[in-house]
C-alpha positions as CSV (number, residue, x, y, z in Angstrom):
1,X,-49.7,-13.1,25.0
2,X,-50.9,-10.4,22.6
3,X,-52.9,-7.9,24.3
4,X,-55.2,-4.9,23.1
5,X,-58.4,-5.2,21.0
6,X,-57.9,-3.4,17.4
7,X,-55.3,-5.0,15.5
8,X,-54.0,-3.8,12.2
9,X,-53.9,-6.9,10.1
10,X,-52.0,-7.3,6.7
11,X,-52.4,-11.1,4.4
12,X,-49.7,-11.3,2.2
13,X,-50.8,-13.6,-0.8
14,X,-48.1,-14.7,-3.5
15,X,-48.3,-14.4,-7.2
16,X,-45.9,-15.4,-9.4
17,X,-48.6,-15.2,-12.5
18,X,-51.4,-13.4,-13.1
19,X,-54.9,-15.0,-10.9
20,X,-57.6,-14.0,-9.3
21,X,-56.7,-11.0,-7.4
22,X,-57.7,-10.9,-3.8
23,X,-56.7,-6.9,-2.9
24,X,-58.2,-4.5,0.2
25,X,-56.8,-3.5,3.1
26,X,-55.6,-6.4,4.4
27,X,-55.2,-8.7,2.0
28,X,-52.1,-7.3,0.3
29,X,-50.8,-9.4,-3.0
30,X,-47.0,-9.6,-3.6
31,X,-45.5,-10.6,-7.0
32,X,-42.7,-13.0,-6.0
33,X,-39.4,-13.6,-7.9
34,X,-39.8,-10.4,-9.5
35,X,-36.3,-10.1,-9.8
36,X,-35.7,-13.2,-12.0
37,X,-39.3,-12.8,-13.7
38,X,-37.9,-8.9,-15.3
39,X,-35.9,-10.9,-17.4
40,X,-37.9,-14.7,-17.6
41,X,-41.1,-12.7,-18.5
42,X,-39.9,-9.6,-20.2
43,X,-40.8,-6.5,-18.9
44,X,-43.0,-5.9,-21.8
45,X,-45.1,-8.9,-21.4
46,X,-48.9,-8.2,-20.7
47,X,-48.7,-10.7,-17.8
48,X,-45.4,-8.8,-15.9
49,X,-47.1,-5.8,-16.2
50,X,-50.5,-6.8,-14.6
51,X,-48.3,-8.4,-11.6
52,X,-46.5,-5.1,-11.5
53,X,-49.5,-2.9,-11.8
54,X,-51.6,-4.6,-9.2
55,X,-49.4,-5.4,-6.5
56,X,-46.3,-5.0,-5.0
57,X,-42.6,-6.5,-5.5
58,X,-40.6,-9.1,-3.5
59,X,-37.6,-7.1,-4.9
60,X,-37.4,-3.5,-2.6
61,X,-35.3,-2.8,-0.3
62,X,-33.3,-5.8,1.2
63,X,-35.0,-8.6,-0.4
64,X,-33.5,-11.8,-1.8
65,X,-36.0,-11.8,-4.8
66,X,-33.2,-13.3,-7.0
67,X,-33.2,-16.7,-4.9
68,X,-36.8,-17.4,-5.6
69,X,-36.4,-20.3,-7.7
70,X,-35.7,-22.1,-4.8
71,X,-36.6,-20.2,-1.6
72,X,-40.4,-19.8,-3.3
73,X,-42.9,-18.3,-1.2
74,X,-40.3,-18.0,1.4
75,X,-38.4,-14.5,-0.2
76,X,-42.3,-12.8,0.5
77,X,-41.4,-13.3,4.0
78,X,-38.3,-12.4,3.8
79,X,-39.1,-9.3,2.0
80,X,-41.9,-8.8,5.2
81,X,-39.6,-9.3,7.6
82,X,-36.5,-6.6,6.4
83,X,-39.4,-4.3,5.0
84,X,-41.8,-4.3,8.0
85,X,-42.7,-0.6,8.1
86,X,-43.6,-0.5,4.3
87,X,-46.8,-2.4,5.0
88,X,-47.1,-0.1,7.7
89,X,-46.0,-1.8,10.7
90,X,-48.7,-4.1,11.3
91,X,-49.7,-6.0,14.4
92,X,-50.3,-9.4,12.9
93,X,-48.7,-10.8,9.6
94,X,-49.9,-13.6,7.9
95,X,-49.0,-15.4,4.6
96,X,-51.1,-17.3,1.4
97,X,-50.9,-18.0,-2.1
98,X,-52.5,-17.2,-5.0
99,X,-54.7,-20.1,-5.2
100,X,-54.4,-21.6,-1.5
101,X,-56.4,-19.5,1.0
102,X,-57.6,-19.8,4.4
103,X,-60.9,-20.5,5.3
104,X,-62.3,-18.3,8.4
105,X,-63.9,-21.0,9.9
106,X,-62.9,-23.5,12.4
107,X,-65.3,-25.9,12.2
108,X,-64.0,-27.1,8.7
109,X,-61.0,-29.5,9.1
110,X,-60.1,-30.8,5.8
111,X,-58.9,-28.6,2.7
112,X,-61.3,-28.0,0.0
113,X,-60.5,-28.5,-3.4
114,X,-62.4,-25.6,-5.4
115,X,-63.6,-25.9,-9.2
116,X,-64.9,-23.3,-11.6
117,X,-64.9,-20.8,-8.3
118,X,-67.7,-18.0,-8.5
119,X,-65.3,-14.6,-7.7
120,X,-68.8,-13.1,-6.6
121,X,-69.3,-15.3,-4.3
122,X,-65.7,-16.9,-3.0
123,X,-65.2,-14.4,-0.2
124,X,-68.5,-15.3,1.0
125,X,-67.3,-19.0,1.0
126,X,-63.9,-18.0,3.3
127,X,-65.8,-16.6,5.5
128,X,-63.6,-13.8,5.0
129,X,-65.1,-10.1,5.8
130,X,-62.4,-7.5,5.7
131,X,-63.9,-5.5,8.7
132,X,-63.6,-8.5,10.9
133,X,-60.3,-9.5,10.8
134,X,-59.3,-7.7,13.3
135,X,-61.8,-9.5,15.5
136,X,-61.1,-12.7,14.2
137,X,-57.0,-12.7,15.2
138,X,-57.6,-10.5,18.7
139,X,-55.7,-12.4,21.5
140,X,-54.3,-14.7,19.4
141,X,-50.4,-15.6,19.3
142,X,-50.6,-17.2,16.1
143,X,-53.0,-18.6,13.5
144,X,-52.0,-21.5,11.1
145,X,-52.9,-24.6,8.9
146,X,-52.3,-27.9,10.3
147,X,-51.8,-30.9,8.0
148,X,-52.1,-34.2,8.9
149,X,-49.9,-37.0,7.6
150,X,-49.2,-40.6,9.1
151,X,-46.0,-39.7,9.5
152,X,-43.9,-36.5,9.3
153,X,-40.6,-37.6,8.6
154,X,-42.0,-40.3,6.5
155,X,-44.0,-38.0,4.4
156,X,-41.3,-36.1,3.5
157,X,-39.2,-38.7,2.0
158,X,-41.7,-40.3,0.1
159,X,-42.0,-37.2,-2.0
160,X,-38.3,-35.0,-1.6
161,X,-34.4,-36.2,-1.0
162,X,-33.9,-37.5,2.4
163,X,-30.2,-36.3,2.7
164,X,-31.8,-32.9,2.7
165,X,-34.4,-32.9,5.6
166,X,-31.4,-35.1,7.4
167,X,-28.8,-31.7,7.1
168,X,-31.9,-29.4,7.7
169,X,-31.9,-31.0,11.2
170,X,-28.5,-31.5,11.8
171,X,-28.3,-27.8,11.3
172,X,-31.3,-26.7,13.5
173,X,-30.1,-29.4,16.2
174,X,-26.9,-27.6,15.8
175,X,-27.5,-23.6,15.8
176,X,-30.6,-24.8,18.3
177,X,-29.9,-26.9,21.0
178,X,-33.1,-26.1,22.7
179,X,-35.1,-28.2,19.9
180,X,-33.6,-30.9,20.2
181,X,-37.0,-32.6,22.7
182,X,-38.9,-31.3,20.5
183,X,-37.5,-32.7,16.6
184,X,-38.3,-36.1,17.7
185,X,-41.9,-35.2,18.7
186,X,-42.2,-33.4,15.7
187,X,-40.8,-35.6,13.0
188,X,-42.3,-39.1,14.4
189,X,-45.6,-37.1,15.0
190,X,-48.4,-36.2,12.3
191,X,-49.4,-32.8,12.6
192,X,-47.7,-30.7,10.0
193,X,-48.0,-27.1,8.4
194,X,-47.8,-27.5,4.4
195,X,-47.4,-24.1,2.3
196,X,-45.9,-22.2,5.2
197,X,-49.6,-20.6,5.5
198,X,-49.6,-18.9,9.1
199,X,-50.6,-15.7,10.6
200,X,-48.2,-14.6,13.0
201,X,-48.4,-11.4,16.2
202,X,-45.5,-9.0,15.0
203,X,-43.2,-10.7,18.1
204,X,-43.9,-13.7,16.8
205,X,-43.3,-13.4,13.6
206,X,-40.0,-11.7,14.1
207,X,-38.5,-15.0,16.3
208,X,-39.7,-17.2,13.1
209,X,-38.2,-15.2,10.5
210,X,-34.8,-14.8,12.5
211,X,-34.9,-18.8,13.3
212,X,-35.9,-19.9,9.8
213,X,-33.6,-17.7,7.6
214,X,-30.9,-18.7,9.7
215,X,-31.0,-22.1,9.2
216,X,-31.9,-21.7,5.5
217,X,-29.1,-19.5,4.8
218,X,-26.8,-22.1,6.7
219,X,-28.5,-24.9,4.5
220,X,-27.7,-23.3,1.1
221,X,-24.3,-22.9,2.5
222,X,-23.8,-26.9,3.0
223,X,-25.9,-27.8,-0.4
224,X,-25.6,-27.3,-3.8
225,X,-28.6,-25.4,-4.6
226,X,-28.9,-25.4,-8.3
227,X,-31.8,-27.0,-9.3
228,X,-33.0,-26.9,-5.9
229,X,-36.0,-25.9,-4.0
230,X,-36.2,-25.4,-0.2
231,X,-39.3,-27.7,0.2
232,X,-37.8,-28.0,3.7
233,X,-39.1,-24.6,4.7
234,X,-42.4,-26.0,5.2
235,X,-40.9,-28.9,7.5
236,X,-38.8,-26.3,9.7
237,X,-42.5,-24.1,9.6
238,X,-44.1,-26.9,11.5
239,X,-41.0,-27.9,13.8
240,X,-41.9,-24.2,14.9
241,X,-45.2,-24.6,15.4
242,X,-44.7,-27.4,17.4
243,X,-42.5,-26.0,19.8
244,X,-45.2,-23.1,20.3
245,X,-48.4,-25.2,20.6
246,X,-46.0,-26.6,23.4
247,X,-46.1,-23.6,25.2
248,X,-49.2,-23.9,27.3
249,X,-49.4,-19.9,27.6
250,X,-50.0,-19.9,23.6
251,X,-53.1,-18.7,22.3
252,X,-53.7,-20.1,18.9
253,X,-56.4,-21.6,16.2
254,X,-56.3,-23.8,13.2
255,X,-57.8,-23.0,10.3
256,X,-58.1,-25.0,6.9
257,X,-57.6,-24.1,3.3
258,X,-59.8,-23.7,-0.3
259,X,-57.4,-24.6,-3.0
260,X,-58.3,-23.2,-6.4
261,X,-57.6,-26.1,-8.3
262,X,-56.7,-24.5,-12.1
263,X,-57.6,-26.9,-15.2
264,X,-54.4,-28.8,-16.0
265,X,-53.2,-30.4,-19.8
266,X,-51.8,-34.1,-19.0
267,X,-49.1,-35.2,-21.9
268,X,-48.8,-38.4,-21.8
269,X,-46.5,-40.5,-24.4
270,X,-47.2,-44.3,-24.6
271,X,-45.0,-46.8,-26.7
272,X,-46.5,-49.2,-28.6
273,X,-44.4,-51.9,-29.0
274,X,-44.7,-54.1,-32.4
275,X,-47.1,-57.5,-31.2
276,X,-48.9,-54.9,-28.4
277,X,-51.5,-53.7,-30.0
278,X,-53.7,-54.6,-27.6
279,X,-51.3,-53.5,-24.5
280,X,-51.7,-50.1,-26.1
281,X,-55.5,-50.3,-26.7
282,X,-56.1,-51.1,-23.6
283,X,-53.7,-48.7,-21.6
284,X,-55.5,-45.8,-23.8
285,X,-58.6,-47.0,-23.2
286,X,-58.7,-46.5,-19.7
287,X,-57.1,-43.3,-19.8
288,X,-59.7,-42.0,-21.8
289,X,-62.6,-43.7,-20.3
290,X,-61.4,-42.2,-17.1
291,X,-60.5,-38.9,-18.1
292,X,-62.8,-35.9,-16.9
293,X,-63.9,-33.0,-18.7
294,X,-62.2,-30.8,-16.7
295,X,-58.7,-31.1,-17.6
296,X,-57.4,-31.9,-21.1
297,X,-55.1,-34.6,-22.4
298,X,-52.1,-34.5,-25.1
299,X,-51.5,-38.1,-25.9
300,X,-48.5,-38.9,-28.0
301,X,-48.8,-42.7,-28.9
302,X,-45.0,-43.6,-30.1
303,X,-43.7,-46.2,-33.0
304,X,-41.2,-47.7,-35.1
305,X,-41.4,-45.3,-38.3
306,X,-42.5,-47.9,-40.7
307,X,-45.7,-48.6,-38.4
308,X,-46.9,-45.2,-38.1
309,X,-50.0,-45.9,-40.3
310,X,-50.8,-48.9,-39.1
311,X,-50.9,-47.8,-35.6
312,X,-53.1,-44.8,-36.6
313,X,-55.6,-47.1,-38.3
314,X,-56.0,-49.3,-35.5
315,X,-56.1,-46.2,-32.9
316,X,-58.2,-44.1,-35.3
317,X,-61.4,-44.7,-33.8
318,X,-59.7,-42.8,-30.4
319,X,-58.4,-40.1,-32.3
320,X,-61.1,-39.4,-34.2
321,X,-63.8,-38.5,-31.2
322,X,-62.1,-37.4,-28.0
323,X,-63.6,-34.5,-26.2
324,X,-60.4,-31.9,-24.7
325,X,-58.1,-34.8,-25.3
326,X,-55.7,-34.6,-28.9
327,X,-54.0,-38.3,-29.7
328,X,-51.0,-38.0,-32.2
329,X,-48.9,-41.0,-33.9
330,X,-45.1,-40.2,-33.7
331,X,-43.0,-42.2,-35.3
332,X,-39.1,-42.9,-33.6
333,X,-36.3,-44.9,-34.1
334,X,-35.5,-45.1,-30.0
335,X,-36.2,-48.0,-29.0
336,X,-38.9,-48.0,-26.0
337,X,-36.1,-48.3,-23.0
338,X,-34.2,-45.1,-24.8
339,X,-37.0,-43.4,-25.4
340,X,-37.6,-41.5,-21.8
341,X,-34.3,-40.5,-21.7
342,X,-34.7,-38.3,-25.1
343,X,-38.1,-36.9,-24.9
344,X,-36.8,-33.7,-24.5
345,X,-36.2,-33.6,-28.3
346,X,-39.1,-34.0,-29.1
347,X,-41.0,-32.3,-26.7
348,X,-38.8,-29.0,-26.0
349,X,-41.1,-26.8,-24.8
350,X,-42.9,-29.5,-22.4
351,X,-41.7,-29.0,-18.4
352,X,-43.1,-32.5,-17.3
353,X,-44.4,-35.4,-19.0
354,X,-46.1,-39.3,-18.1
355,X,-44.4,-42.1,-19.9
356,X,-46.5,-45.6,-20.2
357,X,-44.7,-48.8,-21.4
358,X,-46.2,-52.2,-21.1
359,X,-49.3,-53.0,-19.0
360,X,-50.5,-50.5,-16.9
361,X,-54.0,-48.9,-16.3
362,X,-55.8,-46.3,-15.6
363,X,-58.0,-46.3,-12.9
364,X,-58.5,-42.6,-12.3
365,X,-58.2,-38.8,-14.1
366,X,-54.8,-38.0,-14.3
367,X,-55.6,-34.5,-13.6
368,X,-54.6,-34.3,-10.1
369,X,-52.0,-37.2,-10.3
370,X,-50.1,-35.0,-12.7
371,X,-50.3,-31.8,-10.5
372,X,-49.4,-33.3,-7.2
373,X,-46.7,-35.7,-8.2
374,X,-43.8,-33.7,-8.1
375,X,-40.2,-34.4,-9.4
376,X,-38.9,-31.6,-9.0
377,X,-36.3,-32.8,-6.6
378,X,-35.3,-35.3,-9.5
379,X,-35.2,-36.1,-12.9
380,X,-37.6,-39.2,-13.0
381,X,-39.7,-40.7,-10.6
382,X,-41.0,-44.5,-11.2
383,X,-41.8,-47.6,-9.9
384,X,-39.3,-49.2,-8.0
385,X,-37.6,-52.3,-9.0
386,X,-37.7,-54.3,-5.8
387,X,-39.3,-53.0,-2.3
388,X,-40.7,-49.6,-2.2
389,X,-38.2,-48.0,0.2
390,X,-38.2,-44.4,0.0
391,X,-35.1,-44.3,2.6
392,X,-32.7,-45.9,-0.1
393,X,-30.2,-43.9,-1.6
394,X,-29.9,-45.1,-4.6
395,X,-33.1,-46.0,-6.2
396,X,-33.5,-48.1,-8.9
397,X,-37.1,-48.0,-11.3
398,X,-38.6,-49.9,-14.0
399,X,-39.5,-48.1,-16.9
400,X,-42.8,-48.8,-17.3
401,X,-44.3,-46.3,-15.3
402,X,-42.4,-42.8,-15.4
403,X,-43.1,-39.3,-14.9
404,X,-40.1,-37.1,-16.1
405,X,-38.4,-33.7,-15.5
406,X,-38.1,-33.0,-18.6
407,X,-37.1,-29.0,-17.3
408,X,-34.1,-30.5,-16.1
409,X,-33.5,-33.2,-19.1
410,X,-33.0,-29.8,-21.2
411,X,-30.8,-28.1,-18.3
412,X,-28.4,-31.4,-17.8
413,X,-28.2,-32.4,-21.7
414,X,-29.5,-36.0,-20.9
415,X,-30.4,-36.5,-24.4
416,X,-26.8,-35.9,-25.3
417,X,-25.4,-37.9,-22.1
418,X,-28.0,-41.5,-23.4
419,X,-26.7,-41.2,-26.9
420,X,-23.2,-41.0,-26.1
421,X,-23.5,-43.7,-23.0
422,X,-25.8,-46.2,-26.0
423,X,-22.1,-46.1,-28.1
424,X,-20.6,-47.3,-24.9
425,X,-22.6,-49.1,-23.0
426,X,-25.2,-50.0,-24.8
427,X,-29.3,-49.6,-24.1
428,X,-29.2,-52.1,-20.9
429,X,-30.8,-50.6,-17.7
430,X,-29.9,-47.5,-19.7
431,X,-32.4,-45.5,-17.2
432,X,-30.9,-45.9,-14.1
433,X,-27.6,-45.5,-15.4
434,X,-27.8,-42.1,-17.1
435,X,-30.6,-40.6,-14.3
436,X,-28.2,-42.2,-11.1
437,X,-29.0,-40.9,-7.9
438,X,-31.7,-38.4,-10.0
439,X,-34.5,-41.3,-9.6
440,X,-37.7,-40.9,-6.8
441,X,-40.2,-43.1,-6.7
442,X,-43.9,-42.3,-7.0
443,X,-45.5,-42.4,-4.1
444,X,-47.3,-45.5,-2.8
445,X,-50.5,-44.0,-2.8
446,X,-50.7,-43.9,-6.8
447,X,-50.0,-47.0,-7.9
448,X,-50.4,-50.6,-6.6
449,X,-47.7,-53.3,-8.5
450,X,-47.8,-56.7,-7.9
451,X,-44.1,-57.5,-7.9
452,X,-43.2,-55.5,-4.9
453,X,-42.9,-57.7,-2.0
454,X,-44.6,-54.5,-0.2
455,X,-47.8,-55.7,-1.7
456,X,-47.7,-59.4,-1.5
457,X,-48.2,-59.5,1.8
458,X,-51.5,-57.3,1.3
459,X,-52.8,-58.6,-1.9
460,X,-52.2,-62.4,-1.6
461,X,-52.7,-62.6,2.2
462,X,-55.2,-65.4,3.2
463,X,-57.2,-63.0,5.4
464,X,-58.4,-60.8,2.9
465,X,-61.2,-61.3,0.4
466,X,-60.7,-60.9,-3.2
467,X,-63.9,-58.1,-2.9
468,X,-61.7,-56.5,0.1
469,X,-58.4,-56.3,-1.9
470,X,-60.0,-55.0,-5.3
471,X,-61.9,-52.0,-3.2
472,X,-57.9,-51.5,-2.1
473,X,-56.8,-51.2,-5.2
474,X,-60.0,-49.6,-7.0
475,X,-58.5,-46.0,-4.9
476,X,-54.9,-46.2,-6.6
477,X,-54.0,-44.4,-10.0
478,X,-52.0,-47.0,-11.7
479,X,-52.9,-50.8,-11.6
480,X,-48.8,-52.5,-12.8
481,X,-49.0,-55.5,-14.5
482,X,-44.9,-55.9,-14.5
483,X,-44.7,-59.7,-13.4
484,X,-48.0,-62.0,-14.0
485,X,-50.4,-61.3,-17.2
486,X,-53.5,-60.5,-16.8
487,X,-54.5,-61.7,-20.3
488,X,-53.4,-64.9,-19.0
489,X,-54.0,-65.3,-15.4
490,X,-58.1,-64.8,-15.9
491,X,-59.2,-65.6,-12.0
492,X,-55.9,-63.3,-10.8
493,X,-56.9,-60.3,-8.6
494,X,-55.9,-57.4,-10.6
495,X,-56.6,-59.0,-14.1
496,X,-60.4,-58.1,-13.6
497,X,-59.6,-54.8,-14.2
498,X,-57.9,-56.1,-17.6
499,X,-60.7,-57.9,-18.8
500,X,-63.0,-55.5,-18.3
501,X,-60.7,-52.9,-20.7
502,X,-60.2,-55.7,-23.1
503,X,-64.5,-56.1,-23.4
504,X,-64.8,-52.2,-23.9
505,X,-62.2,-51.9,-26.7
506,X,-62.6,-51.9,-30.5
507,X,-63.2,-56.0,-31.6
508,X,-60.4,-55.5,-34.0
509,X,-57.9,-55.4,-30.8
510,X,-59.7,-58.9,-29.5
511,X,-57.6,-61.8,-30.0
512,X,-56.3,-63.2,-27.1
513,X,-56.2,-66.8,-27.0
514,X,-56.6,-68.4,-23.5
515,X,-54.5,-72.0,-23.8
516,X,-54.8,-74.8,-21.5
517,X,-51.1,-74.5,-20.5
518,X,-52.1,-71.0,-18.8
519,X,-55.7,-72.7,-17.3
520,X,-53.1,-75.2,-15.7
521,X,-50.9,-72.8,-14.4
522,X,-53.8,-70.6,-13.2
523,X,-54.9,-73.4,-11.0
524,X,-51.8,-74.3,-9.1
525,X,-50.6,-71.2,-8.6
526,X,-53.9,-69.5,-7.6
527,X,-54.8,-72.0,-5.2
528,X,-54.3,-70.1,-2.5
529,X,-56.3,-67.5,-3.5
530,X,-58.9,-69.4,-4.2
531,X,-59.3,-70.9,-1.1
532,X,-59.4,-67.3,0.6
533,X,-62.4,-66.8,-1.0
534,X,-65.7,-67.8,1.2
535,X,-67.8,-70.7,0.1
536,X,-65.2,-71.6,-2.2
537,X,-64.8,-75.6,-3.4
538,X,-61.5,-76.7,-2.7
539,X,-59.5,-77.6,-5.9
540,X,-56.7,-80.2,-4.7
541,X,-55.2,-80.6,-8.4
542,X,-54.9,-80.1,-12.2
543,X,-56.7,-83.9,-12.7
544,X,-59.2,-82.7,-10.6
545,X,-60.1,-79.9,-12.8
546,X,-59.8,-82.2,-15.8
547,X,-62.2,-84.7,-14.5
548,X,-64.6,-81.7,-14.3
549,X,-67.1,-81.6,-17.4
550,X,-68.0,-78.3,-19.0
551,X,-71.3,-78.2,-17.0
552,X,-68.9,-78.7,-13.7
553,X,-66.3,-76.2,-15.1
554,X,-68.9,-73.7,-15.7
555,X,-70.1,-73.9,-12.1
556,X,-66.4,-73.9,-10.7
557,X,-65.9,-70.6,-12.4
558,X,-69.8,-68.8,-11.3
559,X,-69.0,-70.4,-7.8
560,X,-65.5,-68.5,-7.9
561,X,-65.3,-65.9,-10.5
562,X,-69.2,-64.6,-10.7
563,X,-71.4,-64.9,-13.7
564,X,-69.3,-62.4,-15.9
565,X,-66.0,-63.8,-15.8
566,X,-68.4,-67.2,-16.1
567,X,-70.0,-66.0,-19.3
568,X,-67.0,-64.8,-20.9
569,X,-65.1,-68.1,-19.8
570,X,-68.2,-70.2,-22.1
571,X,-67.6,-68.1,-24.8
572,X,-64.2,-68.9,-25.0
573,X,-65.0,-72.7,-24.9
574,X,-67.6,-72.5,-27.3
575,X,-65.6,-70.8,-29.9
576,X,-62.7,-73.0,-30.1
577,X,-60.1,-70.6,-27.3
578,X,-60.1,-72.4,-24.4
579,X,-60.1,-76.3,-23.9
């Protein structure tokens, strides 16, 4: 237990760019991978010398500044720890970021996403007063955020390699014997630190750092490091947490975070395949009608060479009037399956980039999406092919939804690898074969496909109500259409979402014809469905619907599809689409 009452108090918070600076007594900013960013940034360049002028380096003294591309935020605490008396010996250390700090306040449980902060007023809203602190962390063993997840060890693999958090415990089960009652607890429990964001009593914070470095530096001994980034520091952060709020003769608090959330520019490249204009019309539509003001988009709609200005006459009217959002025809000769592989090409200074292909919608800005969904443990993420296990080692995605490394295209020459592997093997499952055992999968949460046996059982289960399982999907990202289409499946759960796209486009786009072949097929095969839905009449057969007039289809459809799907349905009739 710490005792005394005054408490010298020092809040390291980590640049690696220049941000709003937070800088008094305690709140002391540190410019991390100085070493590297000398020769990255150029010691001339305005923004290295505003980090260097307003704060101090991660590289004095024994540092490991160098490593920062992969230990992050960590080599700050390492630079802490071997440097101790340079911030002048302090009784409690603590650590944040640039734009993730803690809010003083305990009664506030989630973390709050900030826009367009007011630096007048954002102290004010931490609660944070300088004079206080001291106050604020007397008596206390150790101060930290707490996450919540479902699942620990679960959460971790859904978003970074599994092999790695596997040999992060081997190790710490190894050098650490003592831990081993406590990784199970830890790991199959949900309470997590995120951002290695504590504040810890000088003794304290001595046992972490001599725990954690040792069984990072025993880590990047047993892993190939390049292109890595220790993501599992945050893990092994909360594994010692655990083992503390264990200890009933620990004093601590949680507190939860403000995240400056900056303005972000989503590039997006979309294919559109000859005979898809509407597939593209649609896809763009509700990007755009779903897009917020707040972040801007770079939209690069690709094409055969010889369709340029076609495409850009049909498109025109979204190029023509988008608000933060810039929509550019490129012409290729890739074909759309080659086309991820090579974006770097065309795109060399661009770090990360969305690729659409086929029939998938927006249901949501991408703003946030495009921040959070990190690949940087791989070279692609998608959707997978079969069952959405994040445990498998060797995933395999479908094109149509992608977001790409393109950061580490450029550093592994995968360009150069797909054109040589076309002459050889040709363009089949081309993705999985040049990106092998460099493929994640987007996390569940973001998208909701309706081949993955995962969500058959949820969206076609007889217990649910077609209301219920559209609210589901209504807070995903991404709506897949990768197996049934929606153009043709009118009374299908997701194709609602469809329809209503294909209503707000441009007419030109509009020419769907709805045979009796697909009606026919609709029936049988949405039978079930149908008779999941309350109040429903019970359709036994095809010759059942025939013997229906168009007075008794009509009232079929309102009974079972609601007057707008009705309305549109008459239409159809009356014109001649639909028999």
């Amino acid at each position: 237990m710490v005792e005394g009452n005054k408490n010298k108090v020092k809040l390291l918070i980590c640049y690696h760019k220049p941000a709003y600076l937070l800088k008094d007594n305690v709140m002391t900013p540190i410019h991390v991978g100085r070493a590297n960013a000398k020769v990255r940034m150029g010691e001339e360049n305005p923004d290295y010398q505003w980090l260097v002028n307003n704060m101090i380096g991660d590289d004095t003294g024994e540092n490991i500044s160098n490593k920062n591309d992969y230990y992050n935020e960590m080599t700050a605490v390492y630079w802490a720890w071997k440097n101790y008396e340079e911030l002048g010996n302090p009784d409690y250390i603590g650590l944040m970021h640039y734009r993730r700090h803690f809010i003083f306040d305990e009664n506030i449980t989630d973390v709050v996403n900030v826009k367009n902060f007011d630096e007048s007023s954002y102290k004010s809203f931490l609660g944070y007063d300088e004079r206080k602190m001291s106050d604020f962390v007397d008596g206390y063993d150790f101060i930290a955020h707490i996450g919540e997840v479902p699942n620990v060890y679960q959460h971790y693999i859904r978003n970074q390699r599994k092999e790695d958090l596997d040999r992060a415990i081997e190790i710490v089960l190894k050098k650490y014997p003592d831990y081993e009652s406590y990784v199970d607890g830890y790991f199959n429990g949900s309470e997590s630190n995120f951002c290695n964001m504590c504040i810890f009593s000088r003794k304290i914070f001595f046992e972490y750092c001599e725990w954690i470095f040792s069984i990072l530096e025993e880590f990047e001994n047993q892993i190939d490091m390049a292109q890595k980034r220790f993501f599992i520091s945050e893990r092994l952060t909360g594994l010692f947490l655990y083992r503390l709020m264990k200890n009933k003769e620990m004093k601590y608090k949680k507190l939860p975070i403000a995240f400056l959330e900056e303005a972000v520019n989503v590039p997006i490249a979309i294919y559109a395949e000859e005979g898809e204009e509407l597939t593209t019309a649609v896809s763009l539509y509700s990007i755009l009608n779903n897009k917020s003001d707040y972040n801007s988009y770079s939209i690069y709609v690709f094409c055969e060479k010889e369709r340029v200005a076609h495409v850009e006459n049909k498109i025109r009217q979204y190029i023509e009037v988008q608000n933060k959002c810039e929509i550019q025809v490129i012409g290729t000769d890739d074909k759309p399956d080659v086309l991820p592989l090579v974006l770097d090409e065309y795109f060399p200074k661009l770090g990360k980039c969305i690729y659409i292909w086929g029939k998938v919608l927006t249901l949501h800005d991408l703003g946030e999406f495009y921040r959070i969904c990190s690949v940087d443990d791989y070279m692609a993420g998608g959707v997978p092919r079969t069952l959405y296990d994040p445990a498998e080692p060797d995933k395999i995605i479908n094109s149509n939804l992608l977001v790409l490394n393109l950061k580490r295209f450029k550093l592994n020459g995968i360009s150069q690898k797909t054109r040589i592997m076309i002459q050889t093997d040709g363009d089949q499952d081309l993705l999985n074969k040049v990106l092998k055992n460099e493929i994640g999968y987007i996390h569940e949460n973001f998208f909701v496909s309706e081949h993955l046996a995962n969500y058959k059982d949820k969206v076609f289960s007889l217990n649910e109500k077609r209301e219920e399982i559209q609210k589901y999907v209504l807070w995903h990202v991404f709506m897949v259409y990768d197996q049934m289409e929606p153009e043709f499946n009118i009374q299908g759960i997701f194709s609602q979402f469809w329809w209503d796209g294909i209503s707000k486009i441009p007419y030109e786009f509009q020419h769907i014809q709805v045979s009796e072949n697909s009606l026919r097929s609709l029936i049988i095969k949405q039978q079930y469905e149908i008779n999941a839905y309350k109040g429903v009449q019970k359709l036994d057969s095809v010759e059942q619907w025939r013997s229906y007039g168009f007075w008794g289809k009509l009232k079929f459809y309102y009974v079972n599809n609601g007057l707008k799907q009705t309305i549109r349905y008459a239409i159809q009739k009356m014109i001649g689409r639909a028999k």
